[in-house]
CHARMM internal coordinates of N, CA and C (Angstrom, degrees):
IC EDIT
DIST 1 N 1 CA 1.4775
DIST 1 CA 1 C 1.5252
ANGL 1 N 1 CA 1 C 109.35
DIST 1 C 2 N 1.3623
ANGL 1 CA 1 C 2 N 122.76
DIHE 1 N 1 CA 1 C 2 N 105.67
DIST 2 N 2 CA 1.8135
ANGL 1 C 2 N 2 CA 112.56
DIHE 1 CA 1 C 2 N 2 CA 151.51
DIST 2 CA 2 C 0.7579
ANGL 2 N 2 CA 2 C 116.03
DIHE 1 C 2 N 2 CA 2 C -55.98
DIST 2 C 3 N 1.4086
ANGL 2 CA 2 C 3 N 93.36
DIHE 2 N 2 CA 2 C 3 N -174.04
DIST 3 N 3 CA 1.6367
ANGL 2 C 3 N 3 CA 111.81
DIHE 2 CA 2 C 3 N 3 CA -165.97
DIST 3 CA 3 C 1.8605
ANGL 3 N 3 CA 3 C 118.34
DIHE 2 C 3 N 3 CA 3 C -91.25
DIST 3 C 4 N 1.3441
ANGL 3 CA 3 C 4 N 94.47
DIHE 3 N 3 CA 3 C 4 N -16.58
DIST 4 N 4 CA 1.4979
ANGL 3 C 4 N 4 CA 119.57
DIHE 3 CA 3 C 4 N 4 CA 170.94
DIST 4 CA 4 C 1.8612
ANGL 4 N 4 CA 4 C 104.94
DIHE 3 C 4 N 4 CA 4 C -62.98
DIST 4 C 5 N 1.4165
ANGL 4 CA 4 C 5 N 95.06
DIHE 4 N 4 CA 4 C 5 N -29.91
DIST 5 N 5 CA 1.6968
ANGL 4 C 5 N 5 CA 99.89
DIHE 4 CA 4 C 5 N 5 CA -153.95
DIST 5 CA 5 C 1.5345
ANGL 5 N 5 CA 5 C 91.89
DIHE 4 C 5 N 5 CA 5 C -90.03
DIST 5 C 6 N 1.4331
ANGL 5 CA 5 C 6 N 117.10
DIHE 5 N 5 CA 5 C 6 N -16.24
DIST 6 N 6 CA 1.7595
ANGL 5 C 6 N 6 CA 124.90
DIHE 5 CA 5 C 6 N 6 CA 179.59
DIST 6 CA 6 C 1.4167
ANGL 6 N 6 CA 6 C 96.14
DIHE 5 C 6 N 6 CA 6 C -68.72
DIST 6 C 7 N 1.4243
ANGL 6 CA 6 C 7 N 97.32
DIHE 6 N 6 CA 6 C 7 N -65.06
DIST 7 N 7 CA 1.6204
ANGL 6 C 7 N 7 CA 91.72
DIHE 6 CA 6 C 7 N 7 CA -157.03
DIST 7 CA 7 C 1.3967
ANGL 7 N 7 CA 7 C 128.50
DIHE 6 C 7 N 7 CA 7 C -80.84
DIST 7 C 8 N 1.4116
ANGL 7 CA 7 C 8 N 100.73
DIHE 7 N 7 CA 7 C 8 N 20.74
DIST 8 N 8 CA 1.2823
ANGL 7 C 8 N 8 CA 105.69
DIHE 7 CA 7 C 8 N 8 CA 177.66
DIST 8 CA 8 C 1.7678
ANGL 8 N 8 CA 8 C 96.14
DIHE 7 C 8 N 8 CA 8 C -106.17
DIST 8 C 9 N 1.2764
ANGL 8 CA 8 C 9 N 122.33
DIHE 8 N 8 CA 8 C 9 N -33.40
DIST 9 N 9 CA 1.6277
ANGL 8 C 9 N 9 CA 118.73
DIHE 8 CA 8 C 9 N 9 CA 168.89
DIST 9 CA 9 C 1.5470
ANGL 9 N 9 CA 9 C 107.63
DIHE 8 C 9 N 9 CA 9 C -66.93
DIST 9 C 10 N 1.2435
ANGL 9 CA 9 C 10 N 121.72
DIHE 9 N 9 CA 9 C 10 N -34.25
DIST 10 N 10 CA 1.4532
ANGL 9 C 10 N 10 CA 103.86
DIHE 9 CA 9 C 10 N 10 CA -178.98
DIST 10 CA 10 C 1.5795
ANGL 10 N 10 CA 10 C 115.46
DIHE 9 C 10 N 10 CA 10 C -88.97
DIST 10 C 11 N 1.5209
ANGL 10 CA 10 C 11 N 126.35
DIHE 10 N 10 CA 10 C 11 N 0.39
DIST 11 N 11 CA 1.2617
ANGL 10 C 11 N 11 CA 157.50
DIHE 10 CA 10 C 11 N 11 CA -171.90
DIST 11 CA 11 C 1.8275
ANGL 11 N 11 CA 11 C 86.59
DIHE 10 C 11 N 11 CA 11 C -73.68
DIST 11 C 12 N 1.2844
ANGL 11 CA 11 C 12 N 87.29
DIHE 11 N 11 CA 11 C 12 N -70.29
DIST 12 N 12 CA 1.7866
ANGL 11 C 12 N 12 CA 103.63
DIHE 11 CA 11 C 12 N 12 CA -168.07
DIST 12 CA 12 C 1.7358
ANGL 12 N 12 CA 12 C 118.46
DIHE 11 C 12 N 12 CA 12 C -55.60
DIST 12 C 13 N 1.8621
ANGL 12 CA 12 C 13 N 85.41
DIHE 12 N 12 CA 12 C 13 N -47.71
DIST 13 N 13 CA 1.6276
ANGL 12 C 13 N 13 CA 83.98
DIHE 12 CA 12 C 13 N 13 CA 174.06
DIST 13 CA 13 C 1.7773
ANGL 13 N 13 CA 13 C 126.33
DIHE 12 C 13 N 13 CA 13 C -74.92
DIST 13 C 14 N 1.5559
ANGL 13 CA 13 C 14 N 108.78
DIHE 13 N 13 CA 13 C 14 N -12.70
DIST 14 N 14 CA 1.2022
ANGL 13 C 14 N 14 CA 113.09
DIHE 13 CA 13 C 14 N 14 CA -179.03
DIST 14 CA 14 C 1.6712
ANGL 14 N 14 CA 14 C 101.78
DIHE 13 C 14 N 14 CA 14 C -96.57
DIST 14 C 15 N 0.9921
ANGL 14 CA 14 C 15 N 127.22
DIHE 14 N 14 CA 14 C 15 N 8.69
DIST 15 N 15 CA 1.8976
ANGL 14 C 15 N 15 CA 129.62
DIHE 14 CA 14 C 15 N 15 CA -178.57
DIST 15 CA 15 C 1.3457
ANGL 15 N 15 CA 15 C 93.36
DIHE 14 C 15 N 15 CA 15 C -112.80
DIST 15 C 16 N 1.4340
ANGL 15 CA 15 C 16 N 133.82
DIHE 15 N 15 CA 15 C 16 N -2.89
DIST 16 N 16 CA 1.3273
ANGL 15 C 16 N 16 CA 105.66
DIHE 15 CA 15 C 16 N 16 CA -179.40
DIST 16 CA 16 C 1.7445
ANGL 16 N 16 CA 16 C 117.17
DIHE 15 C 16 N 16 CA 16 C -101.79
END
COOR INIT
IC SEED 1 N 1 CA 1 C
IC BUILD
């Protein structure tokens, strides 16, 4: 997993 691939899961979990 990058780091691109983090902040797009914690992106998602913090927008919901």
């Amino acid at each position: 997993v990058n780091d691109k691939d983090l902040a797009k899961e914690l992106y998602k979990k913090y927008s919901s």
